[in-house]
N, C-alpha and C positions, 0 to 999 in steps of 0.2 A: 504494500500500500504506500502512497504519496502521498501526505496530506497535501494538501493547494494552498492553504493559507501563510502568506509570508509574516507573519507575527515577528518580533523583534521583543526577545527579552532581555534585562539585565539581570542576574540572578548576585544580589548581592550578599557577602559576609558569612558564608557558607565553607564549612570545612570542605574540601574536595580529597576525598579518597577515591584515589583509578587503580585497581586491581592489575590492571592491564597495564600500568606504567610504574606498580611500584610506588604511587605517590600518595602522600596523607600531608596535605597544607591547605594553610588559611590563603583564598582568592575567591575574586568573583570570577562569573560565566558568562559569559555572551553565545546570544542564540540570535542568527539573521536568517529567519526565513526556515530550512528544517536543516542548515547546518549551523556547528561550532564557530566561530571566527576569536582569531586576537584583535588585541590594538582597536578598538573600536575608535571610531575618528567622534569627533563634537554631534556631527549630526544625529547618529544612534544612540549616542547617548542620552540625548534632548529627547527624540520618539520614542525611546524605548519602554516598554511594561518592567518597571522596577519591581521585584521579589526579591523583598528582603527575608534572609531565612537564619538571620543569626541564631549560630547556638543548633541550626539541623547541620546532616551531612548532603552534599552532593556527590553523588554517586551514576557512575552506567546502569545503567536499568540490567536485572537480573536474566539468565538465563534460565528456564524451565527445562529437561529434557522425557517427562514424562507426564502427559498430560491425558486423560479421557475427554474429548470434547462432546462425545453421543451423539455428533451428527455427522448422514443422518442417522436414522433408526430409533432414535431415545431421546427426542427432543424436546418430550417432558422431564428430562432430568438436565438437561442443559444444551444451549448450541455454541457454538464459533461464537456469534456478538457476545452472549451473556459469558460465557468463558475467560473470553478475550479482558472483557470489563473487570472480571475480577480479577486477570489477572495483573493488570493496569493498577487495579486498585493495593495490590502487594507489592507493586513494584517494578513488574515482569514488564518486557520490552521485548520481550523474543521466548517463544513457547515451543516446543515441540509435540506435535500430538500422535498420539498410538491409532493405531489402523483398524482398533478391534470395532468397528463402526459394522451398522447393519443396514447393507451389505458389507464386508470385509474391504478395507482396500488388498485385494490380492490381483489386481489386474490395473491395464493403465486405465478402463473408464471411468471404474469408481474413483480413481485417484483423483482424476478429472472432475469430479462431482465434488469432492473436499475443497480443490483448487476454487472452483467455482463459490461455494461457500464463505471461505475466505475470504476473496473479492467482495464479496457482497457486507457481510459482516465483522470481519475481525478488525478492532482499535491497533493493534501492535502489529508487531511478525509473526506469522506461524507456520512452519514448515510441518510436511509431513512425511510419514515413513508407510511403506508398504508391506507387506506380510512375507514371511519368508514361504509360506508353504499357500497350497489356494484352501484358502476357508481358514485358516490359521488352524486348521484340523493336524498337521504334523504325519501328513502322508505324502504329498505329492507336492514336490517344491514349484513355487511360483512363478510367474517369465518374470526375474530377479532383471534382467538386461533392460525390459521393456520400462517395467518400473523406473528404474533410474531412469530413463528418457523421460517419462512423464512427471518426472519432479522430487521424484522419493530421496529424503536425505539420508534414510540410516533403512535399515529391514527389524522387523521385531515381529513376534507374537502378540503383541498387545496385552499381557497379561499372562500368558501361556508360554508352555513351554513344548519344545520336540522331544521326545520321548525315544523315539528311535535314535540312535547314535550314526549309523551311515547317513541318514538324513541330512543331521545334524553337521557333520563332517562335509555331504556335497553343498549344503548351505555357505559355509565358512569358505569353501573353494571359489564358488560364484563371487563371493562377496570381497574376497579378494582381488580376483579378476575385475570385478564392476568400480572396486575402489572401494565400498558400500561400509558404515561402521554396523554390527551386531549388536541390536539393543537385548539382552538376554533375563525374561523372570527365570531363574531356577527352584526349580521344583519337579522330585519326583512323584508322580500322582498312585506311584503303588505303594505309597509308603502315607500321602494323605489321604486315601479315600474318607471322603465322611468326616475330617478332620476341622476344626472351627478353631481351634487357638492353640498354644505351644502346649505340646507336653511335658507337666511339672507337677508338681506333689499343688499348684491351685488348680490344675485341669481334674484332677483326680479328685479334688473337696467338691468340685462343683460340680461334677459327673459329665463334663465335656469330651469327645473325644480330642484326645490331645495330637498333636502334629508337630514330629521331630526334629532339631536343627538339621539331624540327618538327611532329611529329604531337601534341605536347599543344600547342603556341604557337598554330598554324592553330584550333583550337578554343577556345582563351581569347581569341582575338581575334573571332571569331563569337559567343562568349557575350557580349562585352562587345557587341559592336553591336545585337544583338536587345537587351540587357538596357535601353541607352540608349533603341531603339523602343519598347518596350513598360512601361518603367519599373518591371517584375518588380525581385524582390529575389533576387539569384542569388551562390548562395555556392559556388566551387569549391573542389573537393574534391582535395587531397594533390598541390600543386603541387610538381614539381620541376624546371625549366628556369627559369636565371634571365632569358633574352628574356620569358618571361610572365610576371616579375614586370615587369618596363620594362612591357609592355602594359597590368596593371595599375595603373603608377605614371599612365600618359598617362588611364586612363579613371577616376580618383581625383580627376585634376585639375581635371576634366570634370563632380563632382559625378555619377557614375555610380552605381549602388545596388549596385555589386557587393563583394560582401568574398571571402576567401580564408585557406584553411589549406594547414598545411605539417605533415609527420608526421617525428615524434623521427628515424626513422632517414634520411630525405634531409637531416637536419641534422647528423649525426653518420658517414653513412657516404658511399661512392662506388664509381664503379665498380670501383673497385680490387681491393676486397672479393671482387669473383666470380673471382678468379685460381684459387682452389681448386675453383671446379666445385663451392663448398657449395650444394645450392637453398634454403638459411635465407636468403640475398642473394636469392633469384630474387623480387621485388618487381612491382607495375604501381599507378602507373609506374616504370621500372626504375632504379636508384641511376645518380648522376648524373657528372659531373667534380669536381672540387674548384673550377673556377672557378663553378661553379653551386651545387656546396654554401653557399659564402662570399657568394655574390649572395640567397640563402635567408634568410642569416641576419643579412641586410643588411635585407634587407624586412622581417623580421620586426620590427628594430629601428627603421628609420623610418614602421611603420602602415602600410606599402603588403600585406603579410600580416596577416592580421588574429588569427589564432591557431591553437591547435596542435591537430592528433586523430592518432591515433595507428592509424586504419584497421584494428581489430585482426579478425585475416581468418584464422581457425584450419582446418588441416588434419591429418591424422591422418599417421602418420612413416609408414607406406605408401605415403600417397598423395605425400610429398617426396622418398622412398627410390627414386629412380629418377634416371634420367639426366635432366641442366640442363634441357635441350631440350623434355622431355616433362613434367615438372613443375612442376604448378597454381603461379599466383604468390601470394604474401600471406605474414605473417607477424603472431603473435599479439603484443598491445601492450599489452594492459591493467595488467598485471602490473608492467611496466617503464619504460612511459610517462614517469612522473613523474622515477624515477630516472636515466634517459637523459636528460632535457630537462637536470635537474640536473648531471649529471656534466660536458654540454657546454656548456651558457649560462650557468650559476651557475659551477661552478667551473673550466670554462677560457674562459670566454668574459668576466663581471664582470657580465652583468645581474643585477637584482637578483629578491630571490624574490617580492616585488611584484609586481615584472615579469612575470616567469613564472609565478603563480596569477592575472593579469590574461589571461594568454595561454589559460590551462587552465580558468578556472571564468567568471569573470564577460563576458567577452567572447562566447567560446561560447553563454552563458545569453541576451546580448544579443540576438545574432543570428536564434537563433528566436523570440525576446521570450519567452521563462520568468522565472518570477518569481525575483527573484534570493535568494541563497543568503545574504544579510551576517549577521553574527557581532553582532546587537542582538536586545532584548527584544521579544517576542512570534514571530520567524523559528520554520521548525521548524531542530531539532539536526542540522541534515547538517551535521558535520565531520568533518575529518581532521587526526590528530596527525603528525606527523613528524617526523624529525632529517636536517638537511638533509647532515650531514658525514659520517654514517655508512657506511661500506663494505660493500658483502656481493656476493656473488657468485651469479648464478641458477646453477639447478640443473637436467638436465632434468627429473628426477621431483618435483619439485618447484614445480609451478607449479599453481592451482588449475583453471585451464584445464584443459579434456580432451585438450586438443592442445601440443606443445610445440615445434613449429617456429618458434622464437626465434633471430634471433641474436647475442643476448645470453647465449646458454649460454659458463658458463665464463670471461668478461667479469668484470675489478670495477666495479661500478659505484657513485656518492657519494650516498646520498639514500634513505631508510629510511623506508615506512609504515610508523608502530608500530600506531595503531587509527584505527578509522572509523565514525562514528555515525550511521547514517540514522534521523532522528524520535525522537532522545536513545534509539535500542537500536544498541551495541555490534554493527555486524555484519560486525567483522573485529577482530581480535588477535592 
């Protein structure tokens, strides 16, 4: 998207932290039109829209790389505009969304029908990715070639995983050859059938069936093998067992091509959380121990995690309003992404907000190779203002999502988007 309007802001008295250059200093920001500029001359300064934001940070607008948009197919739980808005409203400037839509993108028409979507509705950037197999059923691999023509940035399951290993393996071959990165859930399903939350002495008080680290470890140990075979670039997707981070650490050492993310609430929560039968906690893969939480957040900080998405996976309060057991897993993130990373890594944990807009925008960026976001003359204006100290509380009705299965309702949380500029136009406040 382009926005048209040539707007002319001065963004004054703002810390500027750029992930992407290494840099945390006090300056203002000039925006002409939907780029960056230096040196503003008398004139723009005179016309300029003044924003003054002493005391927040200015920052590149955040990278997403795991997103359910529902369209189409589920557009009572959310589409591309309403999505896009919330995630403007977190901070996001660039989203990536998962292919698990109904129809599948497993071909280039549907892909074509997201494309179109987008156009039509999305505030930021959203890129999409294509299914590695057709119907993301994990039989019969997809025209992986055609795809990338019609726009696909990465290939994934949307959620799912391939089951079969020679699949899996000609997947990783294609995806080489095409360039393509591997967006990978791990999980194996003969080990969850029936499963709703982690197995542990609170799965066992509550009579749930419990569901093993082992089922996500046995498949990050198989991605990492194919990935060494075939030298594919394979990014897993919302790690939560910390044996797969040690597996990661050993295939790091090894100069493997694999990177890894972790989402705000396996850093922040555990299984503890499901003691009330809330389905806001019902997750895949499912909240973990505290010794797993703490190994999470361990990798994150020595590089063996490479960064943060927040999986944001909207469902409608009908479809949660049911018993543990029978209700969809996922939970929506855009919204609070930023301010849960905050509240747990910045203010109880000491990294720094560097840190953490390294972990949210430019690493992210990296990994699919997008151009990066840095906060210099000629870039376009995707920023986000914020104040990292700031307290507020979500709301359910309240959220610009369609869907409000959060559980962060009710929550205070430290860390306040105020606005968010995609291509220097204002598209959150």
């Amino acid at each position: 998207m382009n926005p048209s309007d040539q707007s002319i802001y001065w963004i004054k008295g703002g810390r500027v932290i750029d992930p992407y250059q290494d840099i945390d200093e006090q300056r203002d920001v000039f925006i002409e039109g939907s780029r960056l500029i230096n040196n503003p001359d008398e004139s723009f300064l005179r016309e300029s829209t003044q924003v003054n934001v002493q005391g927040a940070v200015v920052s590149p607008g955040l990278t997403e790389l795991q997103a359910h948009l529902r369209e189409p197919g589920e557009t009572h739980k959310e589409t591309i505009a309403s999505g896009t808005r919330a995630a403007a409203r977190g901070g996001f400037t660039r989203l990536v969304c998962m292919p698990n839509t109904r129809p599948p993108c497993d071909n280039p028409g549907n892909l074509r029908l997201i494309h179109d979507a987008i156009e039509r509705g999305a505030c930021i950037d959203v890129f999409s990715t294509g299914c590695m197999t057709i119907g993301a059923q994990g039989e019969q691999l997809a025209p992986i070639g055609s795809l990338k023509n019609a726009g696909a940035v990465a290939l994934s399951e949307g959620g799912k995983c391939i089951q079969n290993n020679e699949i899996m393996r000609r997947v990783l071959e294609y995806a080489k050859m095409m360039d393509l990165v591997i967006l990978d859930h791990c999980q194996d399903y003969s080990m969850t059938a029936d499963s709703v939350m982690n197995e542990s002495i609170v799965s066992l008080k509550l009579g749930l069936r419990g569901w093993p680290n082992e089922a996500e470890d046995l498949m990050v140990a198989r991605d990492v093998i194919l990935c060494e075979k075939t030298q594919a670039k394979v990014h897993l997707q919302n790690l939560s067992s910390g044996i797969s981070v040690d597996i990661i650490e050993r295939a790091k050492n090894r100069n493997i091509p694999i990177t890894a993310e972790v989402t705000p609430h396996h850093l922040c929560l555990t299984d503890e959380s499901v003691q009330g039968y809330d389905t806001r906690y019902k997750m895949n893969p499912p909240l973990r121990t505290e010794e797993d939480r703490q190994r999470l957040i361990e990798g994150l900080k020595n590089g063996l995690i490479d960064c943060i998405a927040c999986d944001h996976a909207p469902h409608s309060e009908d479809d949660k309003d049911m018993e543990f057991s029978y209700a969809p897993f996922g939970i929506i993130g855009l919204e609070t992404s930023l301010a849960v990373t905050l509240t747990e890594l910045y203010h109880k944990q000491g990294f720094s907000l560097l840190q953490i807009l390294k972990w949210m925008a430019s690493v992210p960026d990296s990994i699919l190779g997008f151009e990066p976001k840095a906060i210099k003359a000629g870039n376009y204006a995707d920023l986000m203002i914020f104040e990292p100290d700031t307290t507020w509380v979500p709301e359910k009705d309240g959220f610009l999502s369609m869907s409000s299965n959060s559980p962060w309702i009710g929550k205070e949380l430290k860390g306040k988007v105020k606005q968010t500029f995609y291509r220097g136009k204002v598209v959150y406040e």
